[in-house]
MIDOSE-1310 file (N, C-alpha, C; in nm, 2 decimals, decimal comma, always signed):
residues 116
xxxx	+16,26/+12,49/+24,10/+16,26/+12,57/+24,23/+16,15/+12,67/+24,23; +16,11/+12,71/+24,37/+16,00/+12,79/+24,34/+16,06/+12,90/+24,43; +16,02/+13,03/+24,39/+16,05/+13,19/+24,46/+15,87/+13,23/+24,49; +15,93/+13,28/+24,65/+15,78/+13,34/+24,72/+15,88/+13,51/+24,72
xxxx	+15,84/+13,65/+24,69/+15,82/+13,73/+24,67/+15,78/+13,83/+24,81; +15,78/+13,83/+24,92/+15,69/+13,88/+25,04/+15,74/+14,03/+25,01; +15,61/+14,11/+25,03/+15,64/+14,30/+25,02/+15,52/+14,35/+25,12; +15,50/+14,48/+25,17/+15,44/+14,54/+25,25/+15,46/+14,54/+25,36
xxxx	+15,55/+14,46/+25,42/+15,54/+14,49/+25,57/+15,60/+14,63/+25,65; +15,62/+14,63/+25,75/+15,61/+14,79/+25,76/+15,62/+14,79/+25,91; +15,60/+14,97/+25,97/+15,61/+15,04/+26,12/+15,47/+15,10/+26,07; +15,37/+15,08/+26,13/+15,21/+15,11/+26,14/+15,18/+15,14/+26,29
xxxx	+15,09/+15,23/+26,33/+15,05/+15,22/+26,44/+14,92/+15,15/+26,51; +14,91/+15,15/+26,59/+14,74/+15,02/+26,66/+14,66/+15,09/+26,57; +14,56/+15,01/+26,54/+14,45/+15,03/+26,48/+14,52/+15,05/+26,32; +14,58/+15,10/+26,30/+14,65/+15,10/+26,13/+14,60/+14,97/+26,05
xxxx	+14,63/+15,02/+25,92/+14,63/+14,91/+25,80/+14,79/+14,84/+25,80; +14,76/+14,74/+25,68/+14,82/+14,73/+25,62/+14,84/+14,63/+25,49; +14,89/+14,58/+25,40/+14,86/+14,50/+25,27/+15,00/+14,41/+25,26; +14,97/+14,32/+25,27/+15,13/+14,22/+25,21/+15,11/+14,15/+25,11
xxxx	+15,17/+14,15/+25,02/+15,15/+14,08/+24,91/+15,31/+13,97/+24,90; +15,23/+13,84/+24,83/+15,35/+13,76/+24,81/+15,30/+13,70/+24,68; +15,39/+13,71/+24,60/+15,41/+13,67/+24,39/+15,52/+13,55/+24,40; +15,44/+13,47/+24,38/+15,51/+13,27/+24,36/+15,56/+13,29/+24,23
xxxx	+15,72/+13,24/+24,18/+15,72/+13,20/+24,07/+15,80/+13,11/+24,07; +15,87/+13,04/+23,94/+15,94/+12,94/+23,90/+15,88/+12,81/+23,87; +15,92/+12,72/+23,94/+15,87/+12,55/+23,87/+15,74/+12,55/+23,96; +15,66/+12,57/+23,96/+15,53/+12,55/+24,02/+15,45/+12,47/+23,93
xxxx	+15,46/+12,38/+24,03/+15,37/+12,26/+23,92/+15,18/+12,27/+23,94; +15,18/+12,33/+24,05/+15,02/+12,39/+24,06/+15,03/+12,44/+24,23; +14,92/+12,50/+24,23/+14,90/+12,55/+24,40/+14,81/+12,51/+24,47; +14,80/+12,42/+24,56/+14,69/+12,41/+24,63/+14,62/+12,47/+24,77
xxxx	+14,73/+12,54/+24,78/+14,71/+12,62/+24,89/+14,83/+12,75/+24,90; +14,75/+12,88/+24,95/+14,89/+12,98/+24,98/+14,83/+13,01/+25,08; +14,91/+13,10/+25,18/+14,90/+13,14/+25,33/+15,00/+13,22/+25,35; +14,94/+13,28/+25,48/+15,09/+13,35/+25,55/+15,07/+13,29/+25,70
xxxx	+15,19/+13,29/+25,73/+15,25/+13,24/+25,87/+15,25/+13,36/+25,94; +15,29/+13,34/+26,07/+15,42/+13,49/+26,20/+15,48/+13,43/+26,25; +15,59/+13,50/+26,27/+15,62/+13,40/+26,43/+15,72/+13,57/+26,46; +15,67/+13,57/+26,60/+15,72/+13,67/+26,68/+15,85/+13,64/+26,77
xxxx	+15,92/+13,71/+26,84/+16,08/+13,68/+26,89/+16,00/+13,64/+27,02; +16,06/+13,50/+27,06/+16,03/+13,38/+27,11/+15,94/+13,32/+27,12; +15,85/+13,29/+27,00/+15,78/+13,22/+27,01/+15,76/+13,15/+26,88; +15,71/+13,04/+26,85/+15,68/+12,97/+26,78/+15,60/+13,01/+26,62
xxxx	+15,59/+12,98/+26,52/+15,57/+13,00/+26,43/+15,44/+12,97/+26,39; +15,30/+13,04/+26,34/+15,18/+13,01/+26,38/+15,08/+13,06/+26,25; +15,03/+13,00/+26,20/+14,90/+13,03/+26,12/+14,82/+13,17/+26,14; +14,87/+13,25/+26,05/+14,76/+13,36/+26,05/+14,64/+13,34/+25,96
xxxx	+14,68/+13,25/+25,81/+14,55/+13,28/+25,71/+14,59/+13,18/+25,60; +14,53/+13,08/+25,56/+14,55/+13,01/+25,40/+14,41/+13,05/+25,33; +14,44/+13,00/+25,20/+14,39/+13,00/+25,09/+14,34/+12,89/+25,00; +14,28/+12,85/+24,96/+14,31/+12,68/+24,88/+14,23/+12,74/+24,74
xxxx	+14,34/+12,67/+24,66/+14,30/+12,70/+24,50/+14,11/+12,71/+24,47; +14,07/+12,67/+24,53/+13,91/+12,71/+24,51/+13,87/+12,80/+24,56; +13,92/+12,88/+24,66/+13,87/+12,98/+24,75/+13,90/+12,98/+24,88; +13,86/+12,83/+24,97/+13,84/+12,79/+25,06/+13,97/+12,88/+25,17
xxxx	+13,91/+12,98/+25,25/+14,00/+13,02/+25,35/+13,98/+12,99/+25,47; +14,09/+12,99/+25,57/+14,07/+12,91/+25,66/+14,17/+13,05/+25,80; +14,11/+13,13/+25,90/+14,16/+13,27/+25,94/+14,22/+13,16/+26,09; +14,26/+13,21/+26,15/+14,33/+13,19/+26,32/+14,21/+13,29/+26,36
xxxx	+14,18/+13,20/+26,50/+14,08/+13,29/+26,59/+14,14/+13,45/+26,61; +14,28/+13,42/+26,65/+14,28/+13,62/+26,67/+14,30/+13,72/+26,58; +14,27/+13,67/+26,50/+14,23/+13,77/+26,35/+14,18/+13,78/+26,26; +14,05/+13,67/+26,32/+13,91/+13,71/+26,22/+13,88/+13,84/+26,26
xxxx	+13,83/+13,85/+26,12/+13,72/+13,98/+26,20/+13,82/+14,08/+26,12; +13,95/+14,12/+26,15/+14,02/+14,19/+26,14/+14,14/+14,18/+25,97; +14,19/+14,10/+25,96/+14,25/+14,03/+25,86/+14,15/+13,99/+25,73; +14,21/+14,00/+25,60/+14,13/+13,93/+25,53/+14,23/+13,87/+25,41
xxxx	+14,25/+13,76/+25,37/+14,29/+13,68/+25,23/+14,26/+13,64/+25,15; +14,34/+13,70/+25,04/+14,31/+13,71/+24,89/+14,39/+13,67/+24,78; +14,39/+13,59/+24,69/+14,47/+13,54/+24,54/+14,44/+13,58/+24,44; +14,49/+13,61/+24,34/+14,54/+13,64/+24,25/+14,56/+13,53/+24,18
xxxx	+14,49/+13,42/+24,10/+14,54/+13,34/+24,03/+14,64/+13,32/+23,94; +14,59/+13,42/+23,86/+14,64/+13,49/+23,73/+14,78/+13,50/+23,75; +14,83/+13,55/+23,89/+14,93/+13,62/+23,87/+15,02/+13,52/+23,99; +14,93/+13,42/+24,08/+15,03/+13,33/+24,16/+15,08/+13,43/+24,27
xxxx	+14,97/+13,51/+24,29/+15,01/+13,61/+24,41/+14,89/+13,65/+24,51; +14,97/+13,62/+24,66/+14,83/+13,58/+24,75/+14,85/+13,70/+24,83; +14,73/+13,80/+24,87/+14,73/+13,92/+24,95/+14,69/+13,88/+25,06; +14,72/+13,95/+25,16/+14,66/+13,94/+25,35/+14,67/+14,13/+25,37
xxxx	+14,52/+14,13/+25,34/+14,49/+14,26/+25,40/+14,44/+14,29/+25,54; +14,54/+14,34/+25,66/+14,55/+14,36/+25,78/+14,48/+14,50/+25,83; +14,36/+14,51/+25,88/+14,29/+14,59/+25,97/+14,30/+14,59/+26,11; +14,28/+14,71/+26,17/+14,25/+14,74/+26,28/+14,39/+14,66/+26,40
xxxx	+14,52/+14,65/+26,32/+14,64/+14,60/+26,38/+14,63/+14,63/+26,52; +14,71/+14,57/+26,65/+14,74/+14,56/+26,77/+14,88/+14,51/+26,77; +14,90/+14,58/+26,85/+15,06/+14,54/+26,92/+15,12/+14,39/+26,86; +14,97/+14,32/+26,93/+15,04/+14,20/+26,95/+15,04/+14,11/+26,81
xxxx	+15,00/+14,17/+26,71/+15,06/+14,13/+26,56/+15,16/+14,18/+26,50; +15,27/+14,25/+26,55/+15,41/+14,25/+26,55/+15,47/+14,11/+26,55; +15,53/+14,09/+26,40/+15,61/+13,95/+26,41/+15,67/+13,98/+26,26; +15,76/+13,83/+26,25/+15,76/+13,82/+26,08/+15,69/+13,76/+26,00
xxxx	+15,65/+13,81/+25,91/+15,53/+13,72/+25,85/+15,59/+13,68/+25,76; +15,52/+13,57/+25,70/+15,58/+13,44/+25,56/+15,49/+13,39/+25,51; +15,55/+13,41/+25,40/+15,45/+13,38/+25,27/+15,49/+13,22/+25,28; +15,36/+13,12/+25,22/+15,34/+12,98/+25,24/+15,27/+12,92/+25,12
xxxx	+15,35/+12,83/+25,02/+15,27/+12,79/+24,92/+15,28/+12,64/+24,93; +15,17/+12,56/+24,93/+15,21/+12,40/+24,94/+15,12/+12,34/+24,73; +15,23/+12,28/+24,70/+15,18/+12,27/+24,59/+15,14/+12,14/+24,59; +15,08/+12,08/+24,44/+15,01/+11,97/+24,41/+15,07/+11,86/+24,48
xxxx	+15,19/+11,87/+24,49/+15,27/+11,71/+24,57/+15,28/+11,72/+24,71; +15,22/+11,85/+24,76/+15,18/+11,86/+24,95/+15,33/+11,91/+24,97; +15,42/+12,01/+24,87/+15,57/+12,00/+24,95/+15,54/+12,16/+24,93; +15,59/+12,22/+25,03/+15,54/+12,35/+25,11/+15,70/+12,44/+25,08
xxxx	+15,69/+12,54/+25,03/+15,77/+12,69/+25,01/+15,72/+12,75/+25,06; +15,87/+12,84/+25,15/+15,85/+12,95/+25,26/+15,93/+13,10/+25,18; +15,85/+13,21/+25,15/+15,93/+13,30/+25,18/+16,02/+13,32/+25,24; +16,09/+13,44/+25,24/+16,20/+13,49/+25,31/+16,15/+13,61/+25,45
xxxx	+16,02/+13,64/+25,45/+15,97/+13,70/+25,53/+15,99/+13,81/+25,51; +15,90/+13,90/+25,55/+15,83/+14,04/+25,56/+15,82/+14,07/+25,72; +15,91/+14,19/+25,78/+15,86/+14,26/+25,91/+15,72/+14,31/+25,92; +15,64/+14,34/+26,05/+15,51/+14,38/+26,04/+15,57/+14,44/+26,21
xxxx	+15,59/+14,56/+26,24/+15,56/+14,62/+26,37/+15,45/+14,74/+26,35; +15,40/+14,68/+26,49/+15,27/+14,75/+26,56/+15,33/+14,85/+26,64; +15,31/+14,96/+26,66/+15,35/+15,03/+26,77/+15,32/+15,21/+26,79; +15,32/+15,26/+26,88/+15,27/+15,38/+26,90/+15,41/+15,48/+26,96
């Protein structure tokens, strides 16, 4: 079994930071990718940011620029450091790890509200 770890989320205001970190542990047979998800109250569940064990990141158009994703090999812990927040990144975020056999673990999710 594998455990995803999600921390940082928070009440920030527009334009605020912020840092989430999520620490994979257990039977991890390897990682080939980590990410975080959102999904906000009524809507669908959506790609903010992956990672792929070589580097390779891959951002959603509405938070380039602003967002940035980071691993931790060593430690099997993937950061999504959040700039210049807006409202409309208020959701719950989820930690996302698909390992060497393509079978994908979800955190338990981290809150992230925007607001003034």
């Amino acid at each position: 079994q594998v455990q995803l770890v999600e921390s940082g989320g928070g009440l920030v205001q527009p334009g605020g930071s912020l840092r989430l970190s999520c620490a994979a542990s257990g039977n991890i047979f390897s990682i080939y990718t980590m990410g975080w998800y959102r999904q906000a109250p009524g809507k669908q569940r959506e790609l903010v940011a992956t990672i792929m064990s070589l580097g390779t990141t891959n951002y959603a158009d509405s938070i380039k620029g602003r967002f940035t994703i980071s691993r931790d090999g060593a430690k099997n812990t993937v950061y999504l450091q959040m700039n210049l927040l807006k409202p409309e990144d208020s959701a719950v975020y989820y930690c996302m790890l698909r390992n060497g056999y393509q079978t994908n673990y979800w955190g338990q999710g981290t809150q992230v509200a925007v607001s003034s």
